[in-house]
C-alpha positions in Angstrom: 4.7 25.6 31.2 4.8 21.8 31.5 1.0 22.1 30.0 1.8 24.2 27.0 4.6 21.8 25.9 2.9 18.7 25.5 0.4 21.0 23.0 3.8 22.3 21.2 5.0 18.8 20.8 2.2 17.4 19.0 1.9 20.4 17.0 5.2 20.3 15.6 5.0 16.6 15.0 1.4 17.1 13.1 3.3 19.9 11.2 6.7 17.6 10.4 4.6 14.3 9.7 2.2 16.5 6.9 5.5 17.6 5.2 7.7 15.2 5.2 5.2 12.5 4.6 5.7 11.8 0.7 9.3 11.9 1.0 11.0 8.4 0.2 13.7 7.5 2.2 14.2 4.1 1.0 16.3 2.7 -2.1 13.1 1.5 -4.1 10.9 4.3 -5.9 7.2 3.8 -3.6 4.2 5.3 -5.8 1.0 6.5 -4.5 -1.8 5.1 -6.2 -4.6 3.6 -5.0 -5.7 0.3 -6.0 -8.7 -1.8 -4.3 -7.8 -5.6 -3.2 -9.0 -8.6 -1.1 -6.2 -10.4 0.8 -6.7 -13.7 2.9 -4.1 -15.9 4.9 -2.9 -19.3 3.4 -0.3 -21.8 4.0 3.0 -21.2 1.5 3.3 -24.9 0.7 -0.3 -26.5 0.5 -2.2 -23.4 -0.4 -4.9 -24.4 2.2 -6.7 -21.3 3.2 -7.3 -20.3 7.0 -9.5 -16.9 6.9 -11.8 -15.2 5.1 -11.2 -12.5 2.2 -10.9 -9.2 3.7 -10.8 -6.3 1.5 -8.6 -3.2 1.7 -6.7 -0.7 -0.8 -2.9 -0.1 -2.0 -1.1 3.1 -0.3 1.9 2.6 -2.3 3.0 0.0 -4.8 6.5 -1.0 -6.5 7.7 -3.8 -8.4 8.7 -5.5 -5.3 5.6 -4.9 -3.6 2.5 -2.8 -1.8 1.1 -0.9 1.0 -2.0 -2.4 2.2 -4.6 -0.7 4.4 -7.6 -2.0 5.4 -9.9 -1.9 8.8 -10.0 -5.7 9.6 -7.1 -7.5 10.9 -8.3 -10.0 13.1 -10.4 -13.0 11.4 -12.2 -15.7 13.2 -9.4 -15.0 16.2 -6.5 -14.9 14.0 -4.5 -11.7 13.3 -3.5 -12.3 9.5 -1.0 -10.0 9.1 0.8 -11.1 12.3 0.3 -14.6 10.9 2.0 -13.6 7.3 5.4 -12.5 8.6 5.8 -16.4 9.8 7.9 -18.6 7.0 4.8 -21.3 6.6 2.1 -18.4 5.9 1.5 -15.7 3.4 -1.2 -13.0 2.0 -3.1 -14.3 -1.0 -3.8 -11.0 -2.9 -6.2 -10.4 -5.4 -5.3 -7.0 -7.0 -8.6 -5.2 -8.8 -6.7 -3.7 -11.8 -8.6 -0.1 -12.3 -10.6 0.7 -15.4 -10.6 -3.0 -16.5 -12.5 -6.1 -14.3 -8.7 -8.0 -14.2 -7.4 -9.4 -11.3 -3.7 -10.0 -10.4 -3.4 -12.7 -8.0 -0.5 -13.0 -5.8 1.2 -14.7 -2.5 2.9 -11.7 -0.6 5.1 -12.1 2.9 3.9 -9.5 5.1 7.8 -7.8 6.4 5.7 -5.4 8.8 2.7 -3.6 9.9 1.4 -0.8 12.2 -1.5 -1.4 14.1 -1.6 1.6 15.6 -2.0 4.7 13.0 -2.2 8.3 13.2 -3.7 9.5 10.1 -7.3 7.6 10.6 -9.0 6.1 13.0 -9.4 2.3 12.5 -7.2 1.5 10.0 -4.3 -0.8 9.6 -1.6 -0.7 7.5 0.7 -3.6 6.4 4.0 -3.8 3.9 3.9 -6.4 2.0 6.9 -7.9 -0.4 5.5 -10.1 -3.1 6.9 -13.9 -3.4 5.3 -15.3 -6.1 3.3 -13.9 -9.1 2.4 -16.6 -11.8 3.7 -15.2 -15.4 0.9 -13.5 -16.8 0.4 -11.8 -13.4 3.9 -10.2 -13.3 3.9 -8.9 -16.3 0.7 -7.5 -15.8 1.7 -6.4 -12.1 5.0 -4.6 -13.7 3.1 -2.8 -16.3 0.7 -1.2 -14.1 3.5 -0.4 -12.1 5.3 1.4 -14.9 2.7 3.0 -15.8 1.6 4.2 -12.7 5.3 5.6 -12.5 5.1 7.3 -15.8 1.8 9.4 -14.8 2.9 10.3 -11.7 5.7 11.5 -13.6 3.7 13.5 -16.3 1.3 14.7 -13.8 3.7 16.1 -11.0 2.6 18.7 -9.5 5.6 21.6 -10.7 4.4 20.2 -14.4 1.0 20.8 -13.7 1.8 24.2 -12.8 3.6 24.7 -15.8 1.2 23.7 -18.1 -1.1 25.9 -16.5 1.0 28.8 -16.7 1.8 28.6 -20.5 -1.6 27.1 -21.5 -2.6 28.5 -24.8 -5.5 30.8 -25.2 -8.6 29.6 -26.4 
């Protein structure tokens, strides 16, 4: 018995974490496209730079922020994400804007990561809230966030369905 339980454990908590796992529980609508990026630690006030770009994608962004996930955490000794949570450090992000070759650059304070994750091997993920976007960026940054929102709304899955269902002849 105490063999089989361990088994039943993991198999409910495999079956719990696929369904549950796109459920928001949090006050600020999270959105699941995927958006490539490079991130690198600097200093808040100077801007002088202490690692290396490494590169990594969006799991979920919002107006307030992003999901990053990325294999590399540790450059030249230093674990940037670790680093970023202090109140003298932050993420540079440069955001690769699909379809067009814009960037949106932003500082972002890293509020908490998991460097241990259960859905793929070797990867990393980090929250991060942004702190400062320069003008242009934000307004960039909030219309790709809008409408990222608005297709996700327009291509749910139940209207998918739906459209599929009454689709017209041809």
């Amino acid at each position: 018995m105490r063999d089989i339980k361990p088994l039943f454990i993991q198999i409910a908590d495999t079956l719990f974490r696929k369904k549950y796992k796109d459920i928001e529980h949090r006050k600020f609508i999270r959105l699941k496209d995927s958006l490539l990026l490079s991130v690198r630690l600097v200093d808040y006030h100077s801007g002088e730079i202490y690692s290396r770009q490494i590169k990594g994608k969006t799991l979920n962004i919002s107006r307030e922020g992003l999901c990053i996930e990325t294999s590399i955490v540790t450059v030249n000794g230093i674990d940037i994400f670790n680093e970023a949570m202090s109140d003298d450090k932050n993420l540079e992000i440069e955001i690769d804007v699909y379809k067009t070759k814009e960037k949106i650059k932003a500082l972002g304070k890293v509020i908490w990561f998991d460097m241990t994750p259960r859905e793929k091997s070797f990867l990393f993920k980090a929250g991060v809230y942004l702190t400062l976007i320069e003008k242009g960026d934000s307004e960039r940054w909030f219309k790709l966030v809008e409408n990222a929102k608005k297709y996700s709304k327009d291509k749910s899955f139940f209207i998918r369905v739906m459209q599929n269902i009454f689709k017209k002849p041809a």
